[in-house]
Structures are given as structure tokens and as C-alpha cells.
C-alpha positions as CSV (number, residue, x, y, z in Angstrom):
1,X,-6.4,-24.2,30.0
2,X,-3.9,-21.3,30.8
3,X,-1.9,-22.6,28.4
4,X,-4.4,-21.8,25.5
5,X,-5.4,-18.5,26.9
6,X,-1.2,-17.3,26.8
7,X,-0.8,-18.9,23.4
8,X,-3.8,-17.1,22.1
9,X,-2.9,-13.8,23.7
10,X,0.4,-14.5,21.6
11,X,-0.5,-15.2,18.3
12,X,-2.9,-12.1,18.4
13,X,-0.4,-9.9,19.7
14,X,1.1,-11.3,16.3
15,X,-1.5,-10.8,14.3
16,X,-1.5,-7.3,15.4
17,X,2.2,-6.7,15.8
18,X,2.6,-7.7,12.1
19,X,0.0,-5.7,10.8
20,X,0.7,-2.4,12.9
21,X,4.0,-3.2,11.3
22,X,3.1,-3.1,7.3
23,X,0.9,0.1,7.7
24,X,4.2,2.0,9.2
25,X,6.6,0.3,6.7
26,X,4.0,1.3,3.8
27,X,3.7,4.8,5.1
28,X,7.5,5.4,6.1
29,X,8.4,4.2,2.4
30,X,5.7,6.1,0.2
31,X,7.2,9.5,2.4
32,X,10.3,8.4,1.1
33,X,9.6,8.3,-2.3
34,X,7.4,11.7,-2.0
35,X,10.8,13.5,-0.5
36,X,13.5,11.3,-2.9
37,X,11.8,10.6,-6.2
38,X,13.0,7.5,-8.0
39,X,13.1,9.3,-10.8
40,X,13.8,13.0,-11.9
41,X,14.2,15.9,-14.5
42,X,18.1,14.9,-15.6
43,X,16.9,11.1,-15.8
44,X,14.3,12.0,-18.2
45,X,16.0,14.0,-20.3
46,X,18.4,11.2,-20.5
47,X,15.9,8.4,-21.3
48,X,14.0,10.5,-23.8
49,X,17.5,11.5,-25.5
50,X,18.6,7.5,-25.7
51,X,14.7,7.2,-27.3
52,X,15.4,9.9,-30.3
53,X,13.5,12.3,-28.7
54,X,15.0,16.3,-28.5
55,X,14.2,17.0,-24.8
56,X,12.2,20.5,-24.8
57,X,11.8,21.9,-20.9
58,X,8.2,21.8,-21.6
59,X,8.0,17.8,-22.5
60,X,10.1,17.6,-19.4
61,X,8.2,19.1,-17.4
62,X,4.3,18.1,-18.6
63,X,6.4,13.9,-17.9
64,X,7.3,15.5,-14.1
65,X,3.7,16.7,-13.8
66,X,2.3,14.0,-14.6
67,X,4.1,11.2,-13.0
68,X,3.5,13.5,-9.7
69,X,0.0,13.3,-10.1
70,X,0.3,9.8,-11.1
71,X,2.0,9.2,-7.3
72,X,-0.9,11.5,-5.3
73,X,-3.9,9.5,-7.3
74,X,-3.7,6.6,-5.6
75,X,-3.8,8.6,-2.3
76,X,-6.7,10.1,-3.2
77,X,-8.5,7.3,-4.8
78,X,-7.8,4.2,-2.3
79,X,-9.0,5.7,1.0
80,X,-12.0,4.0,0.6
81,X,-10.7,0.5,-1.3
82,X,-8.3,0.2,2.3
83,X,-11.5,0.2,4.7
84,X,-13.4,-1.8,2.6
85,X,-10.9,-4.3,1.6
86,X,-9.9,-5.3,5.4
87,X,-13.9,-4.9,5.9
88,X,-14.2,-7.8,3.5
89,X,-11.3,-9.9,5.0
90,X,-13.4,-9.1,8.6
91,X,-16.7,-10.3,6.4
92,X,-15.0,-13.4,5.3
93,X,-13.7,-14.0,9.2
94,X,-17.1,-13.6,10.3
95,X,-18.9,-15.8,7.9
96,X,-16.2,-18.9,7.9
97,X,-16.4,-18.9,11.8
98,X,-20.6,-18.7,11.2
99,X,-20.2,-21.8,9.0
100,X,-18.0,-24.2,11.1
101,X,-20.6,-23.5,13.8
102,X,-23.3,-24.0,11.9
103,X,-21.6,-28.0,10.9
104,X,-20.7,-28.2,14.3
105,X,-24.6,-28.2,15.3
């Protein structure tokens, strides 16, 4: 019986370990990209010169303004798809335990 209790105690520090794990790897990178864009002003002016396109500053910079906005509306708009996303997964926890029960009986 101890045996069950240590390797359940294991796989849940896991469980945990691993998630705790992909929220800090998620947040660590999108900071990276915020402070070392993959792309920037020199790269499009290339790209839009190897398209035909005469590069004006003000194309340049409505692309940059727009691909920064692009990056901070996901932010914005996903605080609430996170919570109710693993709220779902949780849901679906609850539910498939409630039905095993409910064939055990």
C-alpha cells in the first residue's frame, strides 16, 4: 500500500513538474521574442525589395506597427481562452472519473 501512495506522489509531482515547466518555457521565450524580434526594419526592406516593391519609411513602418500589434493581441485576447481551456481539461477530468464510478456501481 505504501508503494501506491510513493508512486502516486511521483507521477503528480510529474504532472505538476511538467506543467510548471511549459508555462515558464512559454513565458521565458515570448520575452525573448518581445526583446529580439525575429524579424525587423532592414529584413523588410529587403523582402519587400526581392517582391518589386520600392520600400518607402512609411510602408516600413505601418508592416513594423502592425506585426507589433499582431504579437501583443494574443496577449490581450487569450487571458481568458487559458483559464477556460485548462477549466475544460479539469471538466473532462471530473466527468470521466464520475463515469467509471457510475459503471463501477
Amino acid at each position: 500500500m505504501d508503494t501506491i501512495w510513493v508512486v502516486l506522489i511521483a507521477l503528480g509531482a510529474l504532472i505538476i513538474g511538467l506543467a510548471i515547466g511549459v508555462f515558464v518555457a512559454r513565458k521565458m521565450m515570448m520575452s525573448y521574442l518581445k526583446k529580439n524580434p525575429p524579424i525587423n526594419e532592414q529584413m523588410l526592406r529587403t523582402m519587400m525589395m526581392q517582391m518589386g516593391q520600392k520600400p518607402s519609411q512609411k510602408k516600413i513602418n505601418q508592416m513594423m506597427r502592425a506585426m507589433n500589434q499582431q504579437m501583443d493581441e494574443p496577449k490581450k485576447k487569450n487571458k481568458l481562452k487559458g483559464w477556460t481551456s485548462s477549466l475544460s481539461f479539469f471538466n473532462f477530468c471530473y466527468f470521466s472519473l464520475n463515469f467509471q464510478a457510475l459503471q463501477d456501481n
